[in-house]
N, C-alpha and C positions, 0 to 999 in steps of 0.2 A: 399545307395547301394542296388542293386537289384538283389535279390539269381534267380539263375534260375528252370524252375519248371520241373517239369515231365508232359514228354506229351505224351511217349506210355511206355509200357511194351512189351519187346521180348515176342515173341509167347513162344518161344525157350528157355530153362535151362539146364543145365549141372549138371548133380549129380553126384558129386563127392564120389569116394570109397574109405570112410575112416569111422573111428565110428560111428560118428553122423550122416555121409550118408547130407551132407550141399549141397546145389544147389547157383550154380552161374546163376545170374540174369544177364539181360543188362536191363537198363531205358535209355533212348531217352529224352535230356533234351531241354531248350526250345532254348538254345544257338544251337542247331542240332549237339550233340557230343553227342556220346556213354557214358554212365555211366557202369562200371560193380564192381557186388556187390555180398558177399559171404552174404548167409542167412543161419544162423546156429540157431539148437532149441537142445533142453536138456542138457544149458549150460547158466550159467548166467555169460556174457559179460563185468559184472559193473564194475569187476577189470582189466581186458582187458582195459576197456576204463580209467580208473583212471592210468594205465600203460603209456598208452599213452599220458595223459596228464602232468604225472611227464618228461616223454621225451621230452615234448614240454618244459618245463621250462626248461629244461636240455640246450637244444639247445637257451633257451635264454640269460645262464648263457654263454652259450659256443663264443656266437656271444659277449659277451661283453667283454671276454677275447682276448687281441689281439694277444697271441701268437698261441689260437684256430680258431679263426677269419682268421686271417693270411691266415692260411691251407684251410679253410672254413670247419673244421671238425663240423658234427653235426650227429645226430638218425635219421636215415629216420623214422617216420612217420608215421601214415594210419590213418584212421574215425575206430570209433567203435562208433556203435550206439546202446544200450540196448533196446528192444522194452519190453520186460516183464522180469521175473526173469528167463526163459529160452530159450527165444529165442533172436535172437541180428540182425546186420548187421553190415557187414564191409567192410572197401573198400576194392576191389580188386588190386592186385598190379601185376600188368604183367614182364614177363622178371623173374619171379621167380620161384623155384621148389620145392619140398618137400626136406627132409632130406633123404627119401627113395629114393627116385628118384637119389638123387646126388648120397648116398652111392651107388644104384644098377649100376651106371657108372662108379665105381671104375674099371682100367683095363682093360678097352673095348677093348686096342689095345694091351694089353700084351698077352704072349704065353699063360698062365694059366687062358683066359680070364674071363670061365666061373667058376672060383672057388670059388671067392669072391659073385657072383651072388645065386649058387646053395647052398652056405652055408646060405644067406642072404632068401633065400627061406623055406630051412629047417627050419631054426629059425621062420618062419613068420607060416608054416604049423602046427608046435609043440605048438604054443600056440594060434592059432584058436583050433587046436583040444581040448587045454587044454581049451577054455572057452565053446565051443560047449561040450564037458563030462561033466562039471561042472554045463554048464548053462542050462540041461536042453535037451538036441538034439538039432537035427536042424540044420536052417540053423544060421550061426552068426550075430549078429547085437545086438543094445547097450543095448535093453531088456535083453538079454542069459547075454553079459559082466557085467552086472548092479548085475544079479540073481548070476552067478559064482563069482563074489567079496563079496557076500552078503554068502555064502554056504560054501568057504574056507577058512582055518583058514591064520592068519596073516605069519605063519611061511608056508605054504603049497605055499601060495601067492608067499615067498621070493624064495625057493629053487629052485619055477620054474622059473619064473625073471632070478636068478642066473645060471642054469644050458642051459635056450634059450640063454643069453647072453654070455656063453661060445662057443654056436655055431657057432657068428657070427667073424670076426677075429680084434683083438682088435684095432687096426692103420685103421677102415678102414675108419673112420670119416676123420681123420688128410689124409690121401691120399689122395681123394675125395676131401677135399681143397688144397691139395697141386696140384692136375692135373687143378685145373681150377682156380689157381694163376699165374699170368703172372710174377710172380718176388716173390722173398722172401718177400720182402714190403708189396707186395699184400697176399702173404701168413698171413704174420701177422695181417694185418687187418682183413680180412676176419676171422678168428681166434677170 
């Protein structure tokens, strides 16, 4: 069997705005199909991939059951590849969204649309400021988070967790699945 290779790199990356600030790559492999790949650094990946590997046995136990076979229920999946103890890659999986993203679609088409939205803001505004006071000035990013975890105390840590989290509205996960399940079925799957 013969793996296929890489034979350009996109000019082009995509920085994605989240903590670690991870760039999605595309490689060009020698089959001429697009590869796209998340490259993430100040994160060691090893148990990500040891995850995914216990879900690969998962779906081996799951194919040998025939009343799981049957259904063809199984864990989708992905590469996680460790490159050092902080930096990794992983496959990219398209067709998929953040947890922020879904929550902030709660409601789109309801009257009160933007209520669930402006609260999910507040929350998200309260504790940047809370790690930019903590960490230092500035602007935010995972140095400031890194310094503001390392400066306040465990309890200082929890009460703010607990009191952003009160800002956000408690059902808005289970919503957010329930608007983009096509059936109760699929409700509980997705679940």
């Amino acid at each position: 069997w013969q793996h296929e290779r890489v034979v350009s790199v996109d000019a082009h990356c995509q920085r994605l705005h989240s903590l670690r600030m991870p760039k999605r790559v595309t490689l060009m492999g020698s089959d001429e199909r697009a590869y796209d790949f998340l490259v993430k650094g100040g994160e060691d990946l090893r148990q990500d991939a040891r995850v995914q590997q216990a879900f690969a046995a998962m779906n081996g136990a799951l194919a040998c059951d025939p009343t799981t076979a049957a259904v063809r229920q199984r864990v989708r999946t992905y590469t996680v590849v460790p490159m050092t103890t902080d930096v990794g890659v992983l496959q990219w999986l398209g067709g998929t969204m953040t947890l922020k993203a879904l929550m902030a679609g709660v409601d789109a088409d309801a009257k009160d649309a933007g209520t669930t939205k402006r609260a999910m803001a507040t929350a998200h505004k309260r504790h940047v400021d809370f790690i930019v006071h903590h960490g230092g000035g500035g602007e935010h990013d995972a140095r400031k988070y890194q310094h503001a975890l390392r400066k306040v105390t465990r309890e200082q840590a929890a009460r703010h967790m607990a009191e952003t989290h009160a800002l956000v509205p408690w059902d808005v996960l289970r919503r957010a699945l329930a608007q983009r399940a096509a059936s109760p079925a699929a409700f509980l799957a997705l679940r």
